[in-house]
Structure formats: structure tokens, C-alpha cells
C-alpha positions as CSV (number, residue, x, y, z in Angstrom):
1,X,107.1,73.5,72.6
2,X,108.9,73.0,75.6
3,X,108.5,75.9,78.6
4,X,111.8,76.9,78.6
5,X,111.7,77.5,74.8
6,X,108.0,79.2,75.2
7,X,109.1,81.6,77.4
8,X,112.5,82.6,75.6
9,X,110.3,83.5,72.4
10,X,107.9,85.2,75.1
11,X,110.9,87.4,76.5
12,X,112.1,87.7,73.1
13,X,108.7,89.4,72.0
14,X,108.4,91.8,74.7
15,X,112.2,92.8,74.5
16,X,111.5,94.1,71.1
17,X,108.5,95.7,72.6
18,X,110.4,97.7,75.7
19,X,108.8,95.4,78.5
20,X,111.7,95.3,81.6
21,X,110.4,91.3,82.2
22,X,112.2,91.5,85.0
23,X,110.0,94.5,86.6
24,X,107.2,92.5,85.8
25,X,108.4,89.7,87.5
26,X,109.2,92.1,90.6
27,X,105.6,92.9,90.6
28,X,104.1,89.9,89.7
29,X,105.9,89.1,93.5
30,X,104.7,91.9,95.3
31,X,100.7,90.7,94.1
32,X,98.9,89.8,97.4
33,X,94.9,88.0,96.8
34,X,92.8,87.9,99.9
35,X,90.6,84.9,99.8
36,X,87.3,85.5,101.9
37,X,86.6,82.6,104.5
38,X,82.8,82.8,103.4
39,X,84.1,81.5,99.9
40,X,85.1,77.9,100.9
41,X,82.0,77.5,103.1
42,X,78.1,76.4,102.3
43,X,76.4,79.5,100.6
44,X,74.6,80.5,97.7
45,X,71.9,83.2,96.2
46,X,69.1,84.0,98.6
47,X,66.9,81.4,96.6
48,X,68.9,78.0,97.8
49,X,71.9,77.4,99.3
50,X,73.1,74.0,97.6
51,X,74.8,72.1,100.1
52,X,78.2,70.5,98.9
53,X,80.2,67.1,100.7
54,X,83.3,68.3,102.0
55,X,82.9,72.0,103.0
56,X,84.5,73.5,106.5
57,X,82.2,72.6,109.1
58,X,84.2,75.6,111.2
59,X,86.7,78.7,110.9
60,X,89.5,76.9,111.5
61,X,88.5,74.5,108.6
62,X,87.9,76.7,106.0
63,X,91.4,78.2,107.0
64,X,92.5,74.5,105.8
65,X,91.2,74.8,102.6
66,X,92.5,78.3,102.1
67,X,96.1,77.0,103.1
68,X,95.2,74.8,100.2
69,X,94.8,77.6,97.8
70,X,97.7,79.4,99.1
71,X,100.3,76.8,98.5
72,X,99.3,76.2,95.5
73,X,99.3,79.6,93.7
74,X,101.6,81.1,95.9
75,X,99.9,84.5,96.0
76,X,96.9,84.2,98.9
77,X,98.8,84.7,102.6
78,X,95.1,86.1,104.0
79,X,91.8,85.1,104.8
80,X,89.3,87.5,105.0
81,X,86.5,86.5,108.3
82,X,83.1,88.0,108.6
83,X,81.2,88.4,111.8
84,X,79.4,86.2,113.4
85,X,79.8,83.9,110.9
86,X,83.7,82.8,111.7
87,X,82.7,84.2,115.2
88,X,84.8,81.9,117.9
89,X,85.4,81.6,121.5
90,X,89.0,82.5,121.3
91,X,90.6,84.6,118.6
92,X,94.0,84.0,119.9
93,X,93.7,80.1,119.0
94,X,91.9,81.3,115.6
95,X,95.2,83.3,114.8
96,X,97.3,80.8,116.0
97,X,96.1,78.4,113.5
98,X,96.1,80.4,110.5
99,X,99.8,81.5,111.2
100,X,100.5,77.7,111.7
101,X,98.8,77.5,108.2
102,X,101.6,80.0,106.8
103,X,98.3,82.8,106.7
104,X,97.1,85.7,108.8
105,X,93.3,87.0,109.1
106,X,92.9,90.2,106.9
107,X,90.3,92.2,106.8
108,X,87.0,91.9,108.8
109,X,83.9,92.3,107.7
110,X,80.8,93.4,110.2
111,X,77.4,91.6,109.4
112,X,74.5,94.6,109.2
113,X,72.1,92.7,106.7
114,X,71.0,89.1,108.1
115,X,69.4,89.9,112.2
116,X,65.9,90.7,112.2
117,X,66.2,93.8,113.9
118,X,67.8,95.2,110.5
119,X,64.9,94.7,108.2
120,X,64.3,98.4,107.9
121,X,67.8,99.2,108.4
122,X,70.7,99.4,110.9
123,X,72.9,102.0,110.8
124,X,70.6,104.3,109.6
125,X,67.0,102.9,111.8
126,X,64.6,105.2,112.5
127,X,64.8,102.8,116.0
128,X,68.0,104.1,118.4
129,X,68.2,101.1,119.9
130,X,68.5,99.1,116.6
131,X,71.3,102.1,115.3
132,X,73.1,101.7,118.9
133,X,73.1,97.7,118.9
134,X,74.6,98.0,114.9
135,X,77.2,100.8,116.3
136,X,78.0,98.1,118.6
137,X,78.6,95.4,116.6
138,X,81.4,97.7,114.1
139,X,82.8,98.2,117.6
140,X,82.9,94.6,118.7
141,X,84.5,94.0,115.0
142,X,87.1,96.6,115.4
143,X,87.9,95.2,118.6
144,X,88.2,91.6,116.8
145,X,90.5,93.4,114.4
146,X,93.2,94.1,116.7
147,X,92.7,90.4,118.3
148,X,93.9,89.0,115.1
149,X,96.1,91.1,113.7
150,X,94.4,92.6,111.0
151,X,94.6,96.3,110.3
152,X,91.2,96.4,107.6
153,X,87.9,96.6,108.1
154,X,85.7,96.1,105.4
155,X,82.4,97.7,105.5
156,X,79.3,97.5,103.3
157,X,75.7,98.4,104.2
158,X,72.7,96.7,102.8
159,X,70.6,99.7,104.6
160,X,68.0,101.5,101.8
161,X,64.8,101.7,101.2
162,X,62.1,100.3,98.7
163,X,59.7,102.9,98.0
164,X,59.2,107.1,98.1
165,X,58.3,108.2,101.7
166,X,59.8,105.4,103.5
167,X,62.4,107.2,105.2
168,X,64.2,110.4,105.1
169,X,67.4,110.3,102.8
170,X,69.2,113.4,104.9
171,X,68.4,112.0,108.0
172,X,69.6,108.5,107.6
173,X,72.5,109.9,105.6
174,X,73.4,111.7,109.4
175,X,72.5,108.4,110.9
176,X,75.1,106.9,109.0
177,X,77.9,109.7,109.2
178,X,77.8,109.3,113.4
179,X,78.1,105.7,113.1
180,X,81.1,105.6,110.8
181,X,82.6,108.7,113.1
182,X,82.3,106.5,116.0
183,X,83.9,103.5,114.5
184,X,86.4,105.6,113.4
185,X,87.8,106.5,116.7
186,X,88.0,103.3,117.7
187,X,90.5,102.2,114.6
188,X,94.4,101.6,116.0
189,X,97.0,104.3,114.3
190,X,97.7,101.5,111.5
191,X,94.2,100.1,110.6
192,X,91.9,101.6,108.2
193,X,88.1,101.2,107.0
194,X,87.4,100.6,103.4
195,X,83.4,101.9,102.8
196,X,81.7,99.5,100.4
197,X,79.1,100.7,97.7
198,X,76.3,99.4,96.2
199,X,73.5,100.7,94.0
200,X,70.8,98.3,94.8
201,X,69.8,95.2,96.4
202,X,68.3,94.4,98.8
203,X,67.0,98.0,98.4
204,X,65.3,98.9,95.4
205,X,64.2,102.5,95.7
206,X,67.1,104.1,97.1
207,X,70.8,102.5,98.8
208,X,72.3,104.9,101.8
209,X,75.9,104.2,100.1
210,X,75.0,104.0,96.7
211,X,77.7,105.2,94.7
212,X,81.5,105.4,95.0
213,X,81.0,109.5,95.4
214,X,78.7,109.0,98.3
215,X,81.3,106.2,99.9
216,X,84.0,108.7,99.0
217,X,82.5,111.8,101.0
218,X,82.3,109.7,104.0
219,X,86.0,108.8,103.2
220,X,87.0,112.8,103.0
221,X,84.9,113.2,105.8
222,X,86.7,110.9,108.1
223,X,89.9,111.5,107.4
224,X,93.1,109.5,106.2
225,X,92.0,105.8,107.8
226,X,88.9,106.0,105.5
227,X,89.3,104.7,102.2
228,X,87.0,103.3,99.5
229,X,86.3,99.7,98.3
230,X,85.0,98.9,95.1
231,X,83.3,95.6,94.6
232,X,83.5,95.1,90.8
233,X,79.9,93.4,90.8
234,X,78.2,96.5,92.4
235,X,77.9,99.1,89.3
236,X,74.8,99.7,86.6
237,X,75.4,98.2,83.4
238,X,78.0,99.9,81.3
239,X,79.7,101.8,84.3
240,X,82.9,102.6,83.3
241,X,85.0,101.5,86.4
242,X,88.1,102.3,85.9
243,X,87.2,105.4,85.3
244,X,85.9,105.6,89.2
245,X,88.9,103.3,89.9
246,X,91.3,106.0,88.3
247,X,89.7,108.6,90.2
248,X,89.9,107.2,93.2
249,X,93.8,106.5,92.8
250,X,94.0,110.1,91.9
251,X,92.4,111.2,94.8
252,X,94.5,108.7,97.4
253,X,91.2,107.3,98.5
254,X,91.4,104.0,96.5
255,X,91.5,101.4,99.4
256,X,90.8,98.1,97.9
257,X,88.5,95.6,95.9
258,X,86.4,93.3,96.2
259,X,86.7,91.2,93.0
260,X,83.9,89.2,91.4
261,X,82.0,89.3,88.1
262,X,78.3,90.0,87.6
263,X,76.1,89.5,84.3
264,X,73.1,91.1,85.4
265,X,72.1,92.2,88.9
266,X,74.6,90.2,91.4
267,X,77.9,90.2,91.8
268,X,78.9,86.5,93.2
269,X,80.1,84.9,90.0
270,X,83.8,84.0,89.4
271,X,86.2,87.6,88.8
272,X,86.5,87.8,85.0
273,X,84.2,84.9,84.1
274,X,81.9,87.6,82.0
275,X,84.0,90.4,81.5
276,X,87.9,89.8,81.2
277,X,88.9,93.1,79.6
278,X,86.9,95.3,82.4
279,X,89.5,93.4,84.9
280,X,92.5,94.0,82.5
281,X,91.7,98.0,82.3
282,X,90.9,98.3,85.6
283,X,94.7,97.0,86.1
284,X,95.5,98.8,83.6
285,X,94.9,102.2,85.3
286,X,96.5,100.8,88.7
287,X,100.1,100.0,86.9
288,X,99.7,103.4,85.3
289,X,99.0,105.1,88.7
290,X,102.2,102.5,90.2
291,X,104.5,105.0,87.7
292,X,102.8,108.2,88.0
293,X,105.2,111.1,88.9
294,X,102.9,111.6,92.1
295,X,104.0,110.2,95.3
296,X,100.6,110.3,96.8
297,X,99.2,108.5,93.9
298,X,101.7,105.8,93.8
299,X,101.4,105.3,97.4
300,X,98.1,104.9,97.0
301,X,98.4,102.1,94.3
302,X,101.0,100.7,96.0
303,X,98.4,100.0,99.1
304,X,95.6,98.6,97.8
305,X,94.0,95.8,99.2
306,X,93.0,92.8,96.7
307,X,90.1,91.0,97.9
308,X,88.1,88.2,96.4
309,X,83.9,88.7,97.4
310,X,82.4,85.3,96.0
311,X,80.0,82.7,97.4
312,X,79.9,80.0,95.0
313,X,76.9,78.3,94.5
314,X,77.3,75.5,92.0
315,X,80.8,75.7,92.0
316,X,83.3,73.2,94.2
317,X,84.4,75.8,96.3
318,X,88.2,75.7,96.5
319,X,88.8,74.8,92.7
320,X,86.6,78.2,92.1
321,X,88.7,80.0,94.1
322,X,92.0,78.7,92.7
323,X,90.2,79.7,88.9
324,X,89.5,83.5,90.6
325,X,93.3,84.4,91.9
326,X,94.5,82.6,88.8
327,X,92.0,85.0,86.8
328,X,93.3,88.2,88.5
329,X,96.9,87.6,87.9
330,X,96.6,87.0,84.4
331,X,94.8,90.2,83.4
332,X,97.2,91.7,86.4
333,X,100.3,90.2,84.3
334,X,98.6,91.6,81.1
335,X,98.3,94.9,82.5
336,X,102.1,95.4,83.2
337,X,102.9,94.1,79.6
338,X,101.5,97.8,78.6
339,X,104.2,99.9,77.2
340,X,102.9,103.0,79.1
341,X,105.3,105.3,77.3
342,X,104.1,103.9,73.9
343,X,100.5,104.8,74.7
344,X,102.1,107.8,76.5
345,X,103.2,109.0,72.7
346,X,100.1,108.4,70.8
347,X,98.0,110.0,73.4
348,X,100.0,113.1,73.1
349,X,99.5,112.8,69.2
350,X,95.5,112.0,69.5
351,X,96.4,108.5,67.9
352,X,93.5,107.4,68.9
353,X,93.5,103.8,67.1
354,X,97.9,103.7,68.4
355,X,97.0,104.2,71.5
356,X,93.9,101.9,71.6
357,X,96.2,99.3,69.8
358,X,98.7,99.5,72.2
359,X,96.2,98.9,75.1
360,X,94.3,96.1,73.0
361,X,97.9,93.9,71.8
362,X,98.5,93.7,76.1
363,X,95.4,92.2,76.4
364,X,95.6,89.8,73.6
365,X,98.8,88.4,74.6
366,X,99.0,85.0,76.0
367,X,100.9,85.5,79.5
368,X,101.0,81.7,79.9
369,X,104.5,81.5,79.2
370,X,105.5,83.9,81.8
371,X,103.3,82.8,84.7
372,X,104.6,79.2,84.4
373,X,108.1,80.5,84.4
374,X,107.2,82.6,87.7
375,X,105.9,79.5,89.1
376,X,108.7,78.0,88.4
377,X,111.2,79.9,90.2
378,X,109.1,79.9,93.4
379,X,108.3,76.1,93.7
380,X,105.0,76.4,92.6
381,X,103.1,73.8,90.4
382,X,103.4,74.9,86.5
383,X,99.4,74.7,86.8
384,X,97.6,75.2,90.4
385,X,94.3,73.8,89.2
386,X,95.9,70.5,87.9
387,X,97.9,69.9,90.8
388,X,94.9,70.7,93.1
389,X,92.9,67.9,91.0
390,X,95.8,65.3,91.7
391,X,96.6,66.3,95.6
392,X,93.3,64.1,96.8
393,X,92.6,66.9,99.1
394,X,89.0,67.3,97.3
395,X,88.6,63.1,98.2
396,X,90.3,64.0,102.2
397,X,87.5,66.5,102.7
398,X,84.8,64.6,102.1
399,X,85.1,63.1,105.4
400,X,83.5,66.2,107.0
401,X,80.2,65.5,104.9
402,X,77.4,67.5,104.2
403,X,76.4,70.5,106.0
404,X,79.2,72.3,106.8
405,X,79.7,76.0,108.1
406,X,76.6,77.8,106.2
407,X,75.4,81.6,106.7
């Protein structure tokens, strides 16, 4: 069947079903992925780090390959940079380059987990010196922030402990309160800090920001420029997240994701590798909140901040991040497919199997049709990972070698 013909019987379908393609298509536009600079670089599980021929030996490299990504699916105008690792001599130059790229840094993330001086903490050390020298370094990050242009920071905080008695929950909760205060004052009037949780690891008795209700009171406590980020890797098994994510949306303290996919206890697999329909419901509930009569809460789903959190291990690194965007825009085009009115009905009539059906036929749809067809119109290849295969940009790289930028 020929595209043109594959997408008629497509728009055909969802006519009959109420679907305004052309509103999808408008949003499908709007759809910004943040690609993290850490993604295209050497790194791995904290078992081995398997070193790949061709990885950026340097920020400005891994920019490259992001460029890469971007032209190809159209959708990734950021790079998200992490400190010290894409830590340079001039930030000016590293800016220059990625707007000569056609990007801009996003969001920057501090690094709190890998000096020595953090083993038993930072943020929340029972050493001052330790807690002022991590206060410093959010500084110096916030600082970097403004260097480049980017109005996020992205925070998460391996800090916890591993057995009862070790340290004093209340205490380091305080501890980490006046160091979020502090970083807070030094945010511009348009940046604003997304608080990452995580339940465990590397702690295994307790995490300090455990839980989106704990990241969220440290949100409400800061004020407006405090927002939450959930990573969709860091939840027990069976959380139901977009019941936190719908929650949050509610609340206008949504700020972003990280996206990734976990099986058991990590979270640096490929987004929607294990668990597509999670992905598709968490979209689900942000299209819902984009046509909610509440301002606040469309504002607030209007604003979020798509990131992708991966460090692939076995993966080549720039085709697994051209599989991740591609991932999230499918189950994102799925998502707006939903005839919200339709499930709108049935709810109001307990329909529990309509409603569930109407959810469920989104989902199963095949939204190949449409994203070619969106390509299409924008220049784009018909399929990004097949025109990344015949570029010879994977064969160009290879003249860096082995042992390129690593943790």
C-alpha cells in the first residue's frame, strides 16, 4: 500500500471516530525531546562500563551526534549537560557550538553522587563542610545555567542511608530544605528547578527524596520555580504513575520527565522497551490535562519538560537514542488519538468496559501512517533509524576510536 493511500484510510478511520487529525498534527509539532549529553558518551551500570569505537571524546562532540538525532527526527532542539562531566573552560564557545548545531543546552544537572566526600551524603552530611562544598556546586550549576541559556535545572540526590541509626531522617530532611532554599534564590525570574525522586539505590534503607510527595513538599515549600520531575524508572513495582503524574498536573507542580524504562531495579533501559502502555497512559492523562477546563492545569501540561535519562550500555548509542524519541512520540501520537469526550460519556455512565475500550482501541492503533505523513511535511526521512543506518555517520565516527568521554 502506498503512503499516501495508508494514511487516507488512516484519516478516514479516525474521521469516523471524531479525531480533529489536524489538532493532532498541531501537537505532534509543538512535541519537544531533550536528549541528555551523557546518553551518546561511554557509560554503563556500575558493574562495567563497555567501551564503544566512535563515542564523543568531548562536549562539543557528543553535541555532534545529538545534531545527528535532531535532524533526523525533527523533534530534539536540546541537549541536556551534567556537571563536571560536560564541564569546559568556556561556556560561551560550548553554546556557540550547539546553536551552530541548530540546538541549545537545556537543562543542567548537578553531580552530588560520584566525589568521595559524598559517600555518606551531600546535601544532607552530618560534615558542614561536605553540605557547604555540595551547596556550592548547585550554585556553580545555577551559575552555568544562565551561561548557556538554559532556564532548568534538574536535580536528583543519591543521598540516603543503608541501615536504622545511621543518620537522623528529620535532621537531614532540614539539611536538605536549606540547601534547596539557597539554590532557590539564586534561580533567574525565568528558570526553575525540577526535584528528582527516587526510592532506592544507592541507598537501601531509607532515600532523603524518596517519593514524589516528599519531592512535592519541597516543591510547595519553595514556591512557584520548584517543580517536580518524575523519572519513569524510579517507582516500586506496580506504581501506578500516572496516577502521581495526574496529580501532579492537577496540582501545577508537574515539571518534567525523565523518560526511560526499568524491568527490575534500574531505570537506564530504552523508554517503552518493557512497558509501552505505562508510557501511553501516562500521555494519556497529560492530553487530558492539555483540555481540562482549568487554566492552571493546562498551563501546567502545556510546560512540561520531556527529557530522555539513559546511559546505554550495550546499545550503539545514537541509534538507541533515535529508537527512545521515536518511542515517545508514538505512544504521545497514540495518546491524542483518544476521543476524550467518548471516554468522557462512559465514565459518566460507569461503562466501565466503554470507557476502558475506548482507552485500549488508541493504544492498539498503528500510528505509522500518520507519523510518516508528519515527516513528510517537515523534510524529515519517512524512517529516522533507516536513514541514520545509510548516512555513514556511524562509519565517520569511528575515527575518534575507543575511549571517548566516560563518567
Amino acid at each position: 500500500m502506498t503512503t499516501d493511500r495508508a494514511y487516507a484510510l488512516f484519516e478516514a478511520r479516525q474521521r469516523e471516530r471524531g479525531i480533529d487529525l489536524e489538532q493532532v498534527m498541531q501537537k505532534l509539532s509543538a512535541l519537544q525531546i531533550e536528549t541528555p549529553s551523557w546518553g551518546y558518551g561511554d557509560s554503563g551500570t556500575r558493574f562495567k562500563v563497555f567501551r564503544q569505537a566512535g563515542v564523543p571524546r568531548n562536549p562539543f562532540e557528543k553535541l555532534e551526534d545529538a545534531a545527528v538525532v535532531h535532524r533526523l527526527t525533527g523533534i530534539c532542539p536540546s541537549v541536556a549537560i551534567h556537571i563536571p562531566w560536560d564541564k569546559v573552560d568556556d561556556y560561551a564557545k560550548l553554546k556557540a557550538h550547539a546553536e551552530g548545531l541548530g540546538l541549545r543546552i537545556g537543562a543542567v544537572n548537578p553531580n552530588l553522587f560520584q566525589d568521595d566526600d559524598y559517600k555518606f551524603g551531600s546535601v544532607t552530611n552530618v560534615d558542614a563542610r561536605i553540605r557547604r562544598k555540595a551547596v556550592d556546586h548547585l550554585l556553580e550549576c545555577a551559575a552555568i545555567a544562565k551561561e548557556v541559556g538554559s532556564n532548568v535545572l534538574s536535580l536528583w540526590f543519591a543521598d540516603g542511608t543503608n541501615y536504622p541509626g545511621q543518620g537522623d531522617f528529620r535532621q537531614r530532611r532540614r539539611w536538605l530544605h536549606e540547601a534547596l532554599a539557597e539554590l532557590y534564590q539564586a534561580l533567574g525570574p525565568d528558570m526553575r528547578m525540577l526535584i528528582e525522586y527516587k526510592f532506592f539505590e544507592p541507598a537501601f534503607y531509607h532515600t532523603d527524596l524518596a517519593d514524589w510527595g516528599m519531592a512535592y513538599t519541597a516543591a510547595i515549600k519553595l514556591g512557584p520555580k520548584a517543580q517536580v520531575l518524575v523519572d519513569t524508572g524510579h517507582h516500586a513495582q506496580g506504581t501506578n504513575v500516572e496516577h502521581i503524574v495526574a496529580v501532579l498536573l492537577d496540582e501545577g507542580k508537574l515539571g518534567g520527565f525523565h523518560f526511560n524504562s526499568r524491568k527490575y531495579a534500574d531505570d537506564d533501559l530504552i523508554v517503552g522497551a518493557h512497558n509501552p502502555y505505562e508510557l501511553f497512559l501516562i500521555f494519556y492523562q497529560i492530553v487530558a490535562a492539555m483540555a481540562a477546563d482549568d487554566p492552571a492545569v493546562r498551563a501546567c501540561a502545556e510546560h512540561i519538560a520531556y527529557m530522555i535519562d539513559q546511559s546505554h550500555c550495550i546499545e550503539p548509542k545514537i541509534p538507541a537514542m533515535i529508537r527512545s524519541v521515536q518511542n515517545v512520540q508514538t505512544q504521545y501520537a497514540k495518546a491524542l488519538l483518544i476521543n476524550l469526550e467518548e471516554v468522557k460519556d462512559f465514565q459518566q455512565r460507569n461503562d466501565v468496559l466503554g470507557a476502558e475500550e475506548a482507552v485500549r482501541r488508541a493504544f492498539e492503533t498503528d500510528v505509522t501512517p500518520l507519523l510518516i505523513a508528519w515527516r513528510e511535511a517537515r523534510g524529515l526521512p519517512a524512517d529516522p533509524m533507516q536513514a541514520y543506518k545509510q548516512s555513514g555517520y556511524a562509519e565517520k565516527i569511528l575515527a575518534r576510536g575507543v575511549g571517548g568521554a566516560s563518567w
